[in-house]
GUTI-43641 format. One line per 4 residues: number of its first residue (from 1); their letters; for each residue x, y, z of N, C-alpha, C, O. Coordinates in Angstrom, 2 decimals, padded with zeros to 5 digits. Example, Ala and Ser with C-alpha at 12.3 -4.5 7.8 and 13.67 -1.06 7.14 Angstrom:
1 = AS = 013.19/-005.69/007.80/012.30/-004.50/007.80/013.20/-003.30/007.80/014.24/-003.32/008.46  012.85/-002.25/007.08/013.67/-001.06/007.14/012.90/000.03/007.87/013.41/001.14/008.04 $
! end
This chain:
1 = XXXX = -090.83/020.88/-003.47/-090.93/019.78/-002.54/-089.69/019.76/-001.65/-088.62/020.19/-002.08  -089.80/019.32/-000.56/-088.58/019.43/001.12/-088.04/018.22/000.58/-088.53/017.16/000.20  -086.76/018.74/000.66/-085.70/017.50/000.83/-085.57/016.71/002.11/-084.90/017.47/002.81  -085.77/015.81/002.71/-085.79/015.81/004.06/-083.86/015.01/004.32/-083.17/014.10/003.88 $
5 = XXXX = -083.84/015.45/004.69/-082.00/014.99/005.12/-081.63/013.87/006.19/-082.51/013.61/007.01  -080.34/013.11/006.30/-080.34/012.02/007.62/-079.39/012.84/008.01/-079.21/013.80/007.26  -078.53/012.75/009.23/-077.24/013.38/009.44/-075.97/012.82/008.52/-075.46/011.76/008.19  -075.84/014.03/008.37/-073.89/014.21/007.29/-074.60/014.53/006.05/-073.87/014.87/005.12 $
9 = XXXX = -075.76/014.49/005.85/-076.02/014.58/004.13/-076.26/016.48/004.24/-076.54/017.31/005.11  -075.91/016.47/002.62/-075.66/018.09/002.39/-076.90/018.72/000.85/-077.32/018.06/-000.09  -077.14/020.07/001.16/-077.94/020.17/000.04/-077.36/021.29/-000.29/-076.79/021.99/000.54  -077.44/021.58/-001.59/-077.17/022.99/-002.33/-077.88/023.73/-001.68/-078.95/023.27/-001.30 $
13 = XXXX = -077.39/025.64/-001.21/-078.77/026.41/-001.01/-078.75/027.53/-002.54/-077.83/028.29/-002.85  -080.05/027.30/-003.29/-079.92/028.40/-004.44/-081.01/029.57/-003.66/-080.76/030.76/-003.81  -081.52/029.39/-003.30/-082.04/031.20/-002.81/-080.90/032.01/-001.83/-080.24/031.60/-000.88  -080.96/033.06/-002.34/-079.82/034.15/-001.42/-080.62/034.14/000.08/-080.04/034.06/001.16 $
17 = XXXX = -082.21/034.23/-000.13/-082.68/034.70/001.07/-083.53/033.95/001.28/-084.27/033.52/000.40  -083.59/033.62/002.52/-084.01/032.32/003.32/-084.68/032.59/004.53/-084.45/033.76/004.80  -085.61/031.90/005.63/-085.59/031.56/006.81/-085.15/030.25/007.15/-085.49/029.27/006.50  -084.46/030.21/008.10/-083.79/029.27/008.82/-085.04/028.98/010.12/-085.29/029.75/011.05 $
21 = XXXX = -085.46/028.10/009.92/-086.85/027.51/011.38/-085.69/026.50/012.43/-084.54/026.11/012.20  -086.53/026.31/013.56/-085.51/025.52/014.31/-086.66/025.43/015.34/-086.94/026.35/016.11  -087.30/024.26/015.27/-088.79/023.67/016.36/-087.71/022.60/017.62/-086.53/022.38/017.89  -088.63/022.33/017.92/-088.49/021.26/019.59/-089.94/021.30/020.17/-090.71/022.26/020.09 $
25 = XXXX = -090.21/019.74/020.93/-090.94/019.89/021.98/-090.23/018.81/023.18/-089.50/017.83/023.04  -090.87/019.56/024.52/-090.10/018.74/025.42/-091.00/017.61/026.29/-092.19/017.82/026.54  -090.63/016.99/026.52/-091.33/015.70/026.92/-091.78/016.53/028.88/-091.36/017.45/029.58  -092.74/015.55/028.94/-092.73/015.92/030.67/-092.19/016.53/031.24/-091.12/016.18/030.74 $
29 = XXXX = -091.74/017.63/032.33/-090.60/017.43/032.43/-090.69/017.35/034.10/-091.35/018.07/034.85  -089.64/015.99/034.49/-089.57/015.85/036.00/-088.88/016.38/036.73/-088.61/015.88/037.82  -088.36/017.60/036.28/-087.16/018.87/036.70/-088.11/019.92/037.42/-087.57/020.77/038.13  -089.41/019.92/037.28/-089.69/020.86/038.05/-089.83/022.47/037.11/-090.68/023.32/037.37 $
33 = XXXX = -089.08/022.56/036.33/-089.33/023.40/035.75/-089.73/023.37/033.86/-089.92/022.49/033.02  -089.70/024.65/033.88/-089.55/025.03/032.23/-088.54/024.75/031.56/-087.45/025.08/032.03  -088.58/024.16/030.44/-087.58/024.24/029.43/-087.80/025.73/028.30/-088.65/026.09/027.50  -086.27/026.35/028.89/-085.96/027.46/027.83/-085.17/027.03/026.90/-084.11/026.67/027.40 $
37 = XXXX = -085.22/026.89/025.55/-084.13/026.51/024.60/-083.75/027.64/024.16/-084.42/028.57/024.62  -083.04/027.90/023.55/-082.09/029.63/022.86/-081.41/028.98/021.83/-080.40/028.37/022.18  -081.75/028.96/020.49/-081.00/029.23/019.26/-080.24/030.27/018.83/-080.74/031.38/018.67  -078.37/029.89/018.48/-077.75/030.87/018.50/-077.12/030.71/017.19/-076.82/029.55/016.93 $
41 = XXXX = -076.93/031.31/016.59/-076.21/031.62/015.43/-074.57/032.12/015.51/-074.21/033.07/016.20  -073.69/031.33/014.70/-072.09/031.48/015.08/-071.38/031.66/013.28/-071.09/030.71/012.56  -071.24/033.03/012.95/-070.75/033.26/011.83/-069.74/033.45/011.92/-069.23/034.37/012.55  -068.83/032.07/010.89/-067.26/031.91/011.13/-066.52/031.83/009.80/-066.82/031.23/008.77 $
45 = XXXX = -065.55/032.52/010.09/-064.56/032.75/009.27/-063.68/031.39/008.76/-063.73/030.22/009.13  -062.82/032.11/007.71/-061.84/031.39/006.98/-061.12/029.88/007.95/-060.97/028.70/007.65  -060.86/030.65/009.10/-059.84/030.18/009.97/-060.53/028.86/011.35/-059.88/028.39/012.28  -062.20/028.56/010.92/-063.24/028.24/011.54/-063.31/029.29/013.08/-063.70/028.82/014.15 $
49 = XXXX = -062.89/030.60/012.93/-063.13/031.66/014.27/-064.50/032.06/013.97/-065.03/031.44/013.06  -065.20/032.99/014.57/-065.86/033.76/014.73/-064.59/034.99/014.93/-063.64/034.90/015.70  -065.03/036.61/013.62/-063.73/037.36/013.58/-064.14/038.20/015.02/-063.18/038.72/015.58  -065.32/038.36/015.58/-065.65/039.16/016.85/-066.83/038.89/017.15/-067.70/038.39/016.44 $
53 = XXXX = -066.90/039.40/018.81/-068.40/038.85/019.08/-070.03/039.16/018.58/-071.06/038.52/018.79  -069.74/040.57/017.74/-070.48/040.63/017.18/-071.75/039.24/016.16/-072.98/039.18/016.02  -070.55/038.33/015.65/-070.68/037.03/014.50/-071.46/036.34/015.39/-072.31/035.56/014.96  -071.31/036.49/016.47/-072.14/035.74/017.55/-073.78/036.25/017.31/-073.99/037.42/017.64 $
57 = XXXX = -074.61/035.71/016.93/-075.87/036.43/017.34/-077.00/035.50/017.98/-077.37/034.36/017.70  -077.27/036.09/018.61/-077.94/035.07/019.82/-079.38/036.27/020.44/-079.41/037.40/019.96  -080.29/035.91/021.33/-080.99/036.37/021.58/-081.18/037.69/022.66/-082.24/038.12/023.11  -079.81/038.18/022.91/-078.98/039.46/023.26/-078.19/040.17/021.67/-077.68/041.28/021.78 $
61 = XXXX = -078.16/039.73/020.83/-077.43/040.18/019.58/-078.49/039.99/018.48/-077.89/039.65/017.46  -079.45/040.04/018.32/-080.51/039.56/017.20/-079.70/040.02/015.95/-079.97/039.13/015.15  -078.78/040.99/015.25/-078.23/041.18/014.09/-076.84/040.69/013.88/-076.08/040.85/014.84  -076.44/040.21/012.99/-074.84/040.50/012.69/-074.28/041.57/012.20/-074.90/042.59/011.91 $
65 = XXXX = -072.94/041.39/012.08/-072.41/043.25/011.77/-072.84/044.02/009.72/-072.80/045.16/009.25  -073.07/043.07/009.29/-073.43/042.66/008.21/-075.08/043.26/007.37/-075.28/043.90/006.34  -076.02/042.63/008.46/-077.11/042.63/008.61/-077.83/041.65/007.64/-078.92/041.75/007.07  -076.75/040.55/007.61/-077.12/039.23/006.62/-077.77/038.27/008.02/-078.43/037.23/007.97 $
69 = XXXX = -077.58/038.59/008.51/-078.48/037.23/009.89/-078.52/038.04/010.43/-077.66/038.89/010.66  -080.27/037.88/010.98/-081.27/038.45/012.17/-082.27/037.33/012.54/-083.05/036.58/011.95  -081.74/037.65/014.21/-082.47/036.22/015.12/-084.21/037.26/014.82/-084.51/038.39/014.43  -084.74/036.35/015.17/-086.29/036.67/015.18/-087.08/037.00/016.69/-088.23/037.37/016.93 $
73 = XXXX = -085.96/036.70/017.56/-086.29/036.70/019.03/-086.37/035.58/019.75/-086.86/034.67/019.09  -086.07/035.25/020.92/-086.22/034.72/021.79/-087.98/034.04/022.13/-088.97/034.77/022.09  -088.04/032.39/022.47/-088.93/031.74/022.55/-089.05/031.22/023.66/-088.67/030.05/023.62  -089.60/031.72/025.24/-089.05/031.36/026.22/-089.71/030.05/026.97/-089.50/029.65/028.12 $
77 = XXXX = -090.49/029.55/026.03/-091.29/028.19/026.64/-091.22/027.53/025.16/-091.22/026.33/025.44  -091.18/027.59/024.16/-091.14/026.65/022.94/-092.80/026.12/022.50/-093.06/025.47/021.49  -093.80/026.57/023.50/-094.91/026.03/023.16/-095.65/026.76/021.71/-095.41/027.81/021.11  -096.48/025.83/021.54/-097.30/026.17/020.41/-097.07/024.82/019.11/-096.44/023.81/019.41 $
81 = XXXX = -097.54/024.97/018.02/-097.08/024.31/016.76/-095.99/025.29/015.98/-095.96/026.51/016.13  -095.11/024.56/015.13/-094.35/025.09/014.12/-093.30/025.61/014.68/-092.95/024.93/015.64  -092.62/026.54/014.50/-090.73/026.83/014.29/-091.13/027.62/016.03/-092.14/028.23/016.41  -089.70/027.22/016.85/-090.10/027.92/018.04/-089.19/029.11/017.57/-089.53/030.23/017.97 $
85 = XXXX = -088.07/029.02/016.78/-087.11/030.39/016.57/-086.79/030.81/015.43/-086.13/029.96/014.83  -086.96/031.78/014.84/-086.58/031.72/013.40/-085.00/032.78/013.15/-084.53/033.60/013.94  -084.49/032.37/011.84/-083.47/033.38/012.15/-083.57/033.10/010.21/-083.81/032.12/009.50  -083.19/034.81/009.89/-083.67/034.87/008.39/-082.32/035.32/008.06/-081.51/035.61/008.94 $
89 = XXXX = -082.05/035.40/006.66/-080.34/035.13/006.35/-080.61/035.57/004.83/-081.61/035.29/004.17  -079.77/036.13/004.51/-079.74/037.07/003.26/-078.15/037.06/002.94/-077.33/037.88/003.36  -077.87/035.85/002.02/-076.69/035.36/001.82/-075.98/036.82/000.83/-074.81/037.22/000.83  -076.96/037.26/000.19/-076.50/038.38/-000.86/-075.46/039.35/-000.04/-074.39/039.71/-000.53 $
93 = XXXX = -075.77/039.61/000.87/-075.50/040.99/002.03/-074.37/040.52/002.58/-073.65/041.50/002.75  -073.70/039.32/003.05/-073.04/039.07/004.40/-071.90/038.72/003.82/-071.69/038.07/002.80  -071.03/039.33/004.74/-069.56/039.63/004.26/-068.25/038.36/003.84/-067.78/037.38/004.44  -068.09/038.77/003.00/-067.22/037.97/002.01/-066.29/037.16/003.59/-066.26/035.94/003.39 $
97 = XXXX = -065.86/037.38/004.43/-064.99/036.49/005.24/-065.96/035.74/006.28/-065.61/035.50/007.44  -067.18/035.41/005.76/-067.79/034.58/006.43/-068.27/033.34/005.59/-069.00/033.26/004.59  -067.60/032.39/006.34/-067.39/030.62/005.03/-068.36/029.93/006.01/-069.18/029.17/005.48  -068.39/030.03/007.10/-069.93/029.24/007.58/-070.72/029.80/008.25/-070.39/030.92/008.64 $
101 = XXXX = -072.04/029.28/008.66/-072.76/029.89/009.54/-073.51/028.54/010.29/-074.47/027.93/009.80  -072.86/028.23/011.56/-073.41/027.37/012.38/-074.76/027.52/012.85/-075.03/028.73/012.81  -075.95/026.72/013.38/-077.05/026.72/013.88/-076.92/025.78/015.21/-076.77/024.56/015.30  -077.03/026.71/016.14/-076.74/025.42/017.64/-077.80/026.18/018.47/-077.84/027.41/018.42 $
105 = XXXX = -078.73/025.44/019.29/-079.51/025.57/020.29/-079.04/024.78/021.87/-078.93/023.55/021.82  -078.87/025.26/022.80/-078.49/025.50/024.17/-080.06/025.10/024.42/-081.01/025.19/023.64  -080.01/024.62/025.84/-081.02/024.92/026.75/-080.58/025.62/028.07/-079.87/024.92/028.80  -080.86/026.88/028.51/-080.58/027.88/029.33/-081.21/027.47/030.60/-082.38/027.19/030.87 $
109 = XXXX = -079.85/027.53/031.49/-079.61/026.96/032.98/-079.85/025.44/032.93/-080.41/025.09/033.96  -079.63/024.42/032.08/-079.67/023.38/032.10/-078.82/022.47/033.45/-079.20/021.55/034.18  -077.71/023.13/033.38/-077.38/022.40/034.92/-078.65/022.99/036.48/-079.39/022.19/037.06  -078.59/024.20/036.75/-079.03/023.82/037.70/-080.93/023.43/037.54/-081.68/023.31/038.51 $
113 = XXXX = -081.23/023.32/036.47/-082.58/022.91/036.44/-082.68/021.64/036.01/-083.79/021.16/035.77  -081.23/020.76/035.82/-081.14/019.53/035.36/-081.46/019.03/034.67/-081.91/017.90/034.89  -081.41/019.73/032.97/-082.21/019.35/032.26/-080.97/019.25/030.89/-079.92/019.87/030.72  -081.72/018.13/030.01/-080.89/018.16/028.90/-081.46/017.83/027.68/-082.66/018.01/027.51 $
117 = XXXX = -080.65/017.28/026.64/-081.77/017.07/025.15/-082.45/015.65/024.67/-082.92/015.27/023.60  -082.25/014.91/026.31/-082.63/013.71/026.39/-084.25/014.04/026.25/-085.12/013.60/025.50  -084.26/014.77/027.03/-085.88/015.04/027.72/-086.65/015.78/026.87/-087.70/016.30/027.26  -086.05/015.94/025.22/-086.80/017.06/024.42/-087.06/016.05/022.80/-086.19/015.25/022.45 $
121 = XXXX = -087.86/016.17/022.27/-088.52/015.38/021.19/-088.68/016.23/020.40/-088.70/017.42/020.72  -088.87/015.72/018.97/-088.91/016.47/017.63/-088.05/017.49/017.23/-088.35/018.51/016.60  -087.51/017.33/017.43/-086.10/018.42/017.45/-086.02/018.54/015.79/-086.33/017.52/015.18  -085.64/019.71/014.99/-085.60/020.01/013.50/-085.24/021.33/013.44/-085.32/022.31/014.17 $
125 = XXXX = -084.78/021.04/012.25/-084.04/022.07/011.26/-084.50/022.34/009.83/-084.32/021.49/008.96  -085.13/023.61/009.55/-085.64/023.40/008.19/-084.98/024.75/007.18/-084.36/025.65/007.73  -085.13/024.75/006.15/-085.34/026.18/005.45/-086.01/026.38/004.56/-086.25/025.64/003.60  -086.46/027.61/004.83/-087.64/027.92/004.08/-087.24/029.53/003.36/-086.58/030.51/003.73 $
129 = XXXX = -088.01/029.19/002.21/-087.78/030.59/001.08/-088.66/031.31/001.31/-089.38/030.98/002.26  -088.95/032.42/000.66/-089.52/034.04/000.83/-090.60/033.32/000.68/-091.40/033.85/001.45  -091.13/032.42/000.14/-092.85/032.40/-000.13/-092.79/031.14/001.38/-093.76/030.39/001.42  -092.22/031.03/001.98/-092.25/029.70/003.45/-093.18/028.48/002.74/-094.17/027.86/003.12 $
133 = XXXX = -092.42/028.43/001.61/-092.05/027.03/001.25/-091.23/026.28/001.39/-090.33/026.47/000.57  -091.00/025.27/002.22/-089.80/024.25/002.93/-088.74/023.46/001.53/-088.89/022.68/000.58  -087.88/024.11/002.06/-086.64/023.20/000.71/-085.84/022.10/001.34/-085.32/021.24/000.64  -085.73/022.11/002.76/-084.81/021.26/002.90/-085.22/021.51/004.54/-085.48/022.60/005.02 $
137 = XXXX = -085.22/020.14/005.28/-085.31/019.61/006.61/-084.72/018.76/006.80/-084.38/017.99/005.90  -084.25/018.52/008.55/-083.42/017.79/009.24/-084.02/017.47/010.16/-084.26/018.42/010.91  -084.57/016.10/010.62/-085.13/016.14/011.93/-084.03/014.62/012.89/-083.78/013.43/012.72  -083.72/015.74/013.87/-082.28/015.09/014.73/-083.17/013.89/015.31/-083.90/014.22/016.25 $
141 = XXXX = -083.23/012.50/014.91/-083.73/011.75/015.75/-082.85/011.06/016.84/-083.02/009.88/017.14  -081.78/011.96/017.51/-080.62/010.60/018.51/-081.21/010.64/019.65/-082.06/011.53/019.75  -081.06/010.08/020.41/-081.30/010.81/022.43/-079.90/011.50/023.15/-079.25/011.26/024.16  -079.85/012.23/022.31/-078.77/013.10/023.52/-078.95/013.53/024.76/-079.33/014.62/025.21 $
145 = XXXX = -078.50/012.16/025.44/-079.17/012.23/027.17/-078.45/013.02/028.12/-078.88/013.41/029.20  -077.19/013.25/027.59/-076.39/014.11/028.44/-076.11/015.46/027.88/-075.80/016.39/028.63  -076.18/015.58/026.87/-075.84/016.89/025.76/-077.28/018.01/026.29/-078.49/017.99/026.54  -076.01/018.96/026.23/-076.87/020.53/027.02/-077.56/021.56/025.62/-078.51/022.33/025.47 $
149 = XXXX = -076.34/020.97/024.73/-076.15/021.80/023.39/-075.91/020.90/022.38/-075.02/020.06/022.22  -077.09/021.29/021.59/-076.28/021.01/020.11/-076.69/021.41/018.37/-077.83/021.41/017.92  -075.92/021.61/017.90/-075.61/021.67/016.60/-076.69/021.27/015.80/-076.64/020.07/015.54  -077.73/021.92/015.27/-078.29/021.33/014.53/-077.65/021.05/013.41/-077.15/019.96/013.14 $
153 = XXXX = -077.65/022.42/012.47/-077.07/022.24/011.31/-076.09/023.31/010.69/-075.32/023.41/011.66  -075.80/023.81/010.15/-074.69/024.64/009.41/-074.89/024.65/007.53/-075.26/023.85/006.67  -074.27/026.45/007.58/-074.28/026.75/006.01/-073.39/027.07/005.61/-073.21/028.24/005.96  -072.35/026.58/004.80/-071.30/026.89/004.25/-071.11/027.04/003.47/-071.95/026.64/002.67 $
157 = XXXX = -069.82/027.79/002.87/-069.11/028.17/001.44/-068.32/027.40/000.82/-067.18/027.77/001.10  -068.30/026.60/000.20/-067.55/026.09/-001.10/-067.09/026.38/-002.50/-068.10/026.64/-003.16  -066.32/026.44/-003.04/-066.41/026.97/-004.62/-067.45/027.69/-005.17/-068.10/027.37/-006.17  -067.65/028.96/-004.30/-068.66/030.10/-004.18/-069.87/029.47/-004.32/-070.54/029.80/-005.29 $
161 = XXXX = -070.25/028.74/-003.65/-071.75/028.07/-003.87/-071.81/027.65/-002.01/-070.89/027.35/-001.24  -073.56/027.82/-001.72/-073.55/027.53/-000.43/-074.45/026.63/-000.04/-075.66/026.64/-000.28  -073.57/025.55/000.80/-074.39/024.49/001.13/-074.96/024.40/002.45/-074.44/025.06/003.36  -076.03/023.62/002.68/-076.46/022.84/004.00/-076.30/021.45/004.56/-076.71/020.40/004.06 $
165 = XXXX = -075.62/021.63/005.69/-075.12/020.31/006.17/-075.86/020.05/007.73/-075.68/020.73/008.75  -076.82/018.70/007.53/-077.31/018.37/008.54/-076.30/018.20/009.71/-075.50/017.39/009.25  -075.95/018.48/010.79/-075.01/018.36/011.61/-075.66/017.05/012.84/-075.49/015.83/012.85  -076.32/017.82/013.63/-076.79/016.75/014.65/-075.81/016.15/015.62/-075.89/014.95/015.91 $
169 = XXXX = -074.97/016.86/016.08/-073.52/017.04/017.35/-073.75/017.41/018.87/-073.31/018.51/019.22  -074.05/017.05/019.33/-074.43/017.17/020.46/-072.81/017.96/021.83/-071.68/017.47/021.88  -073.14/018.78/022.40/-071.66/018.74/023.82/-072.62/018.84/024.93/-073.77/019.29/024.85  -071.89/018.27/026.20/-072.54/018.70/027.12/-072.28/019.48/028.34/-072.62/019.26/029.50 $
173 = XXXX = -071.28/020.87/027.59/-070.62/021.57/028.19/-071.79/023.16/028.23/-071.62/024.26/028.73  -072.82/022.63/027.51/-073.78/023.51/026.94/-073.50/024.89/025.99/-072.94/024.73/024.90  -073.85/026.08/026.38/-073.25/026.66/025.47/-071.92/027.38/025.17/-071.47/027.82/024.12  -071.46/027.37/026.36/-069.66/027.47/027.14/-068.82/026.83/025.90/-067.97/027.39/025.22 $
177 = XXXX = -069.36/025.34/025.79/-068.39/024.78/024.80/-068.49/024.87/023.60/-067.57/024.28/023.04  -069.46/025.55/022.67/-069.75/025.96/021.35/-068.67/027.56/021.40/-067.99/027.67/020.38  -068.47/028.69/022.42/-068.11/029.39/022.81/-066.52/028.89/022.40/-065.75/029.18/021.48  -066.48/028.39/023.07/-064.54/028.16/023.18/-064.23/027.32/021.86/-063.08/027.21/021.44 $
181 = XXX = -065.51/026.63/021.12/-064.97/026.28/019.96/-064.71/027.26/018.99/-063.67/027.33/018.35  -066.23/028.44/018.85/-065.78/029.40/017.71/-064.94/030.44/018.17/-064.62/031.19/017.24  -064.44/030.78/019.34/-063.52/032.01/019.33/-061.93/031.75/019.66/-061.14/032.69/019.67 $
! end
């Protein structure tokens, strides 16, 4: 049975190997255009860095150097039901100097198409085990009316055990400012 989470609350993860889902839908939109969202993955070290851009994996980088996180690809309209991006994670594999692994989704060209995460609904974070049975969900209910980017959630290392922490952080520097945070 899914744990369902509020923001700040944390869950144990006991499977090594996981999918990480990450859905949205966007409301109307009076911009004229499409909403592209891009889920990026930011694997960070001891020091909260990312050790090179590799740790970065995003939908130009689908692997890490590791081959413990692989994006699933790029979702360039979000339509349909269920997870618009998946990114699968194999805690067994990925290298001992990686203590978190952030989950942040951007919406791409948000300034000049004027768009932000005001204008997007159902927003979530789930994970799911090898049989895609749901252990644990986050669904961001704030209106981040100005926020370009944000944080769903994050997996971290503690006293060799790895947790999930609903995040739900919004910037609205989009993905520039997730950038200058991990490097």
């Amino acid at each position: 049975m899914a744990i369902n989470l509020e923001k700040g609350q944390r869950q144990s993860i006991d499977a090594p190997k996981f999918i990480v889902g990450l859905g949205w839908d966007s409301n109307s939109s009076n911009t004229g255009s499409d909403f592209d969202l891009d889920a990026s993955v930011f694997l960070v070290g001891a020091n909260g860095k990312i050790p090179n851009d590799n740790h970065f994996v995003y939908y130009n980088n689908l692997k890490s150097p590791d081959g413990a996180v692989t994006h699933t690809g790029d979702n360039l309209t979000g339509a349909g039901d269920g997870d618009d991006e998946k990114i699968q994670i194999d805690l067994s594999t990925i290298s001992p100097d990686v203590h978190e692994i952030s989950f942040v989704v951007t919406i791409h060209h948000a300034d000049t198409k004027r768009q932000n995460f005001g204008q997007i609904r159902n927003s979530y974070i789930r994970i799911l085990d090898q049989t895609n049975t749901e252990l644990v969900k986050y669904e961001l209910d704030e209106d981040f009316s100005i926020e370009t980017a944000v944080e769903f959630g994050r997996i971290y290392k503690r006293n060799n055990e790895w947790k999930f922490e609903a995040v739900g952080i919004g910037m609205k520097g989009g993905l520039q400012d997730y950038l200058n945070k991990y490097n």
